[in-house]
N, C-alpha and C positions, 0 to 999 in steps of 0.2 A: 269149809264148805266149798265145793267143786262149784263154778258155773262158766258157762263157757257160751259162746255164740259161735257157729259157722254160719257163713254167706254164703246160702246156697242158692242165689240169683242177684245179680248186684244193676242191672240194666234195666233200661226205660223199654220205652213202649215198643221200640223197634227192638228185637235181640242181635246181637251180634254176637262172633265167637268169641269166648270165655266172657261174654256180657250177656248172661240167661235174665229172665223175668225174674220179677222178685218174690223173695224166700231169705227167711231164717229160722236157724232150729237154735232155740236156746235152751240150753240142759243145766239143769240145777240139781246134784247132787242123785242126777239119772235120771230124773223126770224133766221129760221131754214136753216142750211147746213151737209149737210152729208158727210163725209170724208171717202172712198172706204166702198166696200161693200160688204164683204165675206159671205159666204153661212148663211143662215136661218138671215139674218140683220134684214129681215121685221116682222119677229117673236120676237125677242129681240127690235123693236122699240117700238112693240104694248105694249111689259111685261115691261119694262124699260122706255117709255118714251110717254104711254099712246096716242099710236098707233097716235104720228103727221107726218103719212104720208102727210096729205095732207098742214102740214106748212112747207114743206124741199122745197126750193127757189130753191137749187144749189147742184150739186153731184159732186166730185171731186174725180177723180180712180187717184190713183198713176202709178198705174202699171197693166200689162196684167197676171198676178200669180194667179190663182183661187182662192186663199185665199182673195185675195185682188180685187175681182170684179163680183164673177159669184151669187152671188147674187143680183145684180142689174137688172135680167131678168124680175126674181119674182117681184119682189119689183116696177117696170114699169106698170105687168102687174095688179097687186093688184091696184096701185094708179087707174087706169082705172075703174076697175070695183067696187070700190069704188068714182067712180063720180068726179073725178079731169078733171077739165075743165082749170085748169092756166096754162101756161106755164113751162118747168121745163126747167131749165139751167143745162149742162149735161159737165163737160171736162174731161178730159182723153185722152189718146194716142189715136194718128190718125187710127187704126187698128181697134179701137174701135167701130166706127161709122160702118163699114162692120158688125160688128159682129153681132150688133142689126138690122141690115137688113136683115141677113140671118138667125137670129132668128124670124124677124118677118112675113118672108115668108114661112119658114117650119110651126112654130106653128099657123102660118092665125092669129096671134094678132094684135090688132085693140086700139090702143089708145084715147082718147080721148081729149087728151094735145095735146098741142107743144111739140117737145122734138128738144131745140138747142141745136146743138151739138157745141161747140166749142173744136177744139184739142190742147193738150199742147204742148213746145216744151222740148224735156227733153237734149236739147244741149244748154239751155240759160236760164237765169234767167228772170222772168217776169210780169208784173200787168196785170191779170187776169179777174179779178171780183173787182167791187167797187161800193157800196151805200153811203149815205148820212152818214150810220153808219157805217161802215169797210170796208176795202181793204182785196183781197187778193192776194198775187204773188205766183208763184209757182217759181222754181227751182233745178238745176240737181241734183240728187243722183246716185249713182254708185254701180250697182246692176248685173249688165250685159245685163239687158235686157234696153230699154229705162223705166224711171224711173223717177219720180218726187217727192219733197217736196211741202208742201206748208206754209206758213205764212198769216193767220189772225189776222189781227190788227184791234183794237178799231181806230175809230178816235178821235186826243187828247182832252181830256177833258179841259174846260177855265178856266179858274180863277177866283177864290171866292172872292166876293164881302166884303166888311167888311160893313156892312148895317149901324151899328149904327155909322161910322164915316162921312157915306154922307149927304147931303141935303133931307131931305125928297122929294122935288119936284124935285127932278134931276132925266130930263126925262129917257124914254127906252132906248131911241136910246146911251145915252153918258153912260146910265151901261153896254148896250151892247157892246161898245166900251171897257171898262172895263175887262170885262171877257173876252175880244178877246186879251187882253195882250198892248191895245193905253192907252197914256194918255187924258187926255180931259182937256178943257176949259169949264167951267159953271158961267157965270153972272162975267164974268172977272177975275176967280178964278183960280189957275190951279191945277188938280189932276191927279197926279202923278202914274200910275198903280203900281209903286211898294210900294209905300203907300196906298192905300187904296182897293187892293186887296190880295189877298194868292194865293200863285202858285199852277195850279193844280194838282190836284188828278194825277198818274201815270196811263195809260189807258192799256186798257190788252192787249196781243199781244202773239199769241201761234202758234209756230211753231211742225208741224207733219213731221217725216224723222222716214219713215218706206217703203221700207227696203233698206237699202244702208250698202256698206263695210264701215268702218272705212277712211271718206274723209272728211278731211280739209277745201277743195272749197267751203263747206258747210257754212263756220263762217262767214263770209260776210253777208250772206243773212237771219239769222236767230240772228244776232249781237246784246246782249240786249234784249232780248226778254225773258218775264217774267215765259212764260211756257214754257218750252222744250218737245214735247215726243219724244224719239229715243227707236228706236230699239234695244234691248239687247238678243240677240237671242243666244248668247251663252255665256260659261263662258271666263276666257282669256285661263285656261288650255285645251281648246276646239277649241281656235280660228283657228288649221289649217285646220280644214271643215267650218269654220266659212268664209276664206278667199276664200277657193274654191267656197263657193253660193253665194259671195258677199253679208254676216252679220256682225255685230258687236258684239262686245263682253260690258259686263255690264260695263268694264273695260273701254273700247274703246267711250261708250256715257259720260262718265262722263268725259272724256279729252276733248269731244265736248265743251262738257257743262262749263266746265271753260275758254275754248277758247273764249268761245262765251258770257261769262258773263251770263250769264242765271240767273235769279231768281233763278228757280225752276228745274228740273231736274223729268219726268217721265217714268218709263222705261217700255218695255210689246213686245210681238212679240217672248216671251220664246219659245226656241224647247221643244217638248213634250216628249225629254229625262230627262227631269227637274220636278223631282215633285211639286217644291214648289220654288217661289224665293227669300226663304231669303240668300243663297249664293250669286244671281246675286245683292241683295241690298247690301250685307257686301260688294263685289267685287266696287260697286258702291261710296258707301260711302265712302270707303276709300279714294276717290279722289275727289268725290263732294257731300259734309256731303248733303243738302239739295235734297237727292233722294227718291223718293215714287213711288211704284209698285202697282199701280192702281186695284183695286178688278173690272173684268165684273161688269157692272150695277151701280156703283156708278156716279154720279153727284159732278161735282166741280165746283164753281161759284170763281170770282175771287172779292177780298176784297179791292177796289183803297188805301180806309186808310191805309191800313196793308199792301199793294205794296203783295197780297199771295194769292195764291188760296187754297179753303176750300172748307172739303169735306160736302157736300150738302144731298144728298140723299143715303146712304149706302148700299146693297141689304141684303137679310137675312141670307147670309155669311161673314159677317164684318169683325168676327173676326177670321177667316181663313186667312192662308198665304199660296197665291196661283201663 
């Protein structure tokens, strides 16, 4: 199963260049979901991910912070006017759903979707959204304002068959059984799943916490999970305006991140006092070696063999540290 994330806004509240608002498109097996949606997103969709407005299923606002939602206006009314007749699944804070009605009445914009709103609840952990191919939950982060995470997970993958140990004639239904981890009976025989299969592949699972203080309550819900992105919005020698806007420091995610078992460790949400983050990666590394500071524009697909995510698609700034 395919799933991938591009960062298609990796900066805080002030933008800077190749440090846009925040955005992610994460695509699972071609359905698309959008994770918040900071100013110019629908512009960085079309240059970065070959304008699939109209394959994004689901939008997911963390937070009411302009960085983190006001271009979702644009990006409603472009799907329109480019011909989007499906349904969009919409959540975000309960506030939210006014806001686009009193957008819709000042500017007389006219859709031509469904837009379900579903509101989050940023006092409780929760399952959200689920297809045949991924869940996702959301849960609280501690920000000041109400505020949410969220966690999208693969569903697990089955178990590998070991082909040349079976009966050639051993029906669908008991290989199927098979990869669902049963043993079977065939022609009075019995096969045993832990012989004549391989455990599966590890299925992807990426958790987004952006923007939240330095909170703990967080490990539960994000426990295991292969990708991590947290917010490192500041350094640790920075953290006491860091604690005032409810941020974390580079220092502060990577304590997450071994709480929490994590693969992988991603960091981005830098204040734009920061010209470059290789301080917030040494800060980082130092406590969780496996951290990477995401470049805007890059694509990462995850690898089940190698249990990693790999970078996919890199922009024409790679080899810049930003």
């Amino acid at each position: 199963m395919s799933f991938y994330v591009t960062f298609l806004g990796i900066g805080a509240a002030i933008p800077r260049p190749r440090r846009s608002h925040t955005a992610q498109l994460i695509s699972v097996e071609g359905r698309s979901l959008l994770v918040d949606c900071g100013e110019g997103t629908q512009t960085r969709l079309m240059h970065y991910a070959g304008a699939r407005l109209a394959q994004i299923e689901a939008i997911f606002i963390s937070h009411l912070h302009g960085d983190h939602f006001l271009g979702l206006y644009g990006l409603l009314d472009s799907m329109s006017m480019m011909g989007r007749t499906a349904n969009l699944r919409l959540f975000g804070p309960p506030a939210l759903a006014n806001m686009l009605e009193t957008h819709k009445h000042f500017t007389q914009s006219k859709w031509d979707f469904l837009l379900l709103f579903e509101p989050t609840d940023p006092a409780r952990a929760a399952k959200i959204y689920e297809t045949p191919l991924f869940v996702v939950h959301s849960f609280p982060l501690s920000h000041g304002v109400p505020c949410t995470g969220f966690r999208v997970e693969a569903k697990p993958n089955k178990f590998r068959l070991k082909k040349e140990a079976l009966p050639q004639d051993l029906p669908i239904a008991e290989r199927i059984a098979l990869t669902l981890g049963q043993d079977i009976t065939y022609k009075n025989e019995h096969f045993a799943n832990a012989v004549f299969a391989e455990p599966p592949y590890p299925h992807a699972s990426y958790s987004f916490c952006s923007d939240t203080a330095y909170y703990e309550e967080i490990v539960p819900h994000i426990k295991g999970v292969n990708l991590l992105y947290h917010e490192a919005t500041f350094l640790a020698r920075d953290l006491a305006e860091g604690e005032t806007h409810g941020h974390s420091s580079a220092a502060d995610a990577a304590r997450i991140a071994t709480m929490a078992h994590a693969k992988q460790l991603f960091i981005g949400h830098l204040s734009g006092r920061y010209n470059d983050s290789r301080a917030h990666l040494e800060e980082a590394r130092a406590i969780f070696p496996n951290t990477i500071s995401p470049h805007e524009g890059q694509t990462y697909l995850y690898n089940p063999k190698k249990d990693e995510w790999e970078l996919q698609v890199p922009n024409n700034d790679s080899n810049l540290i930003i």
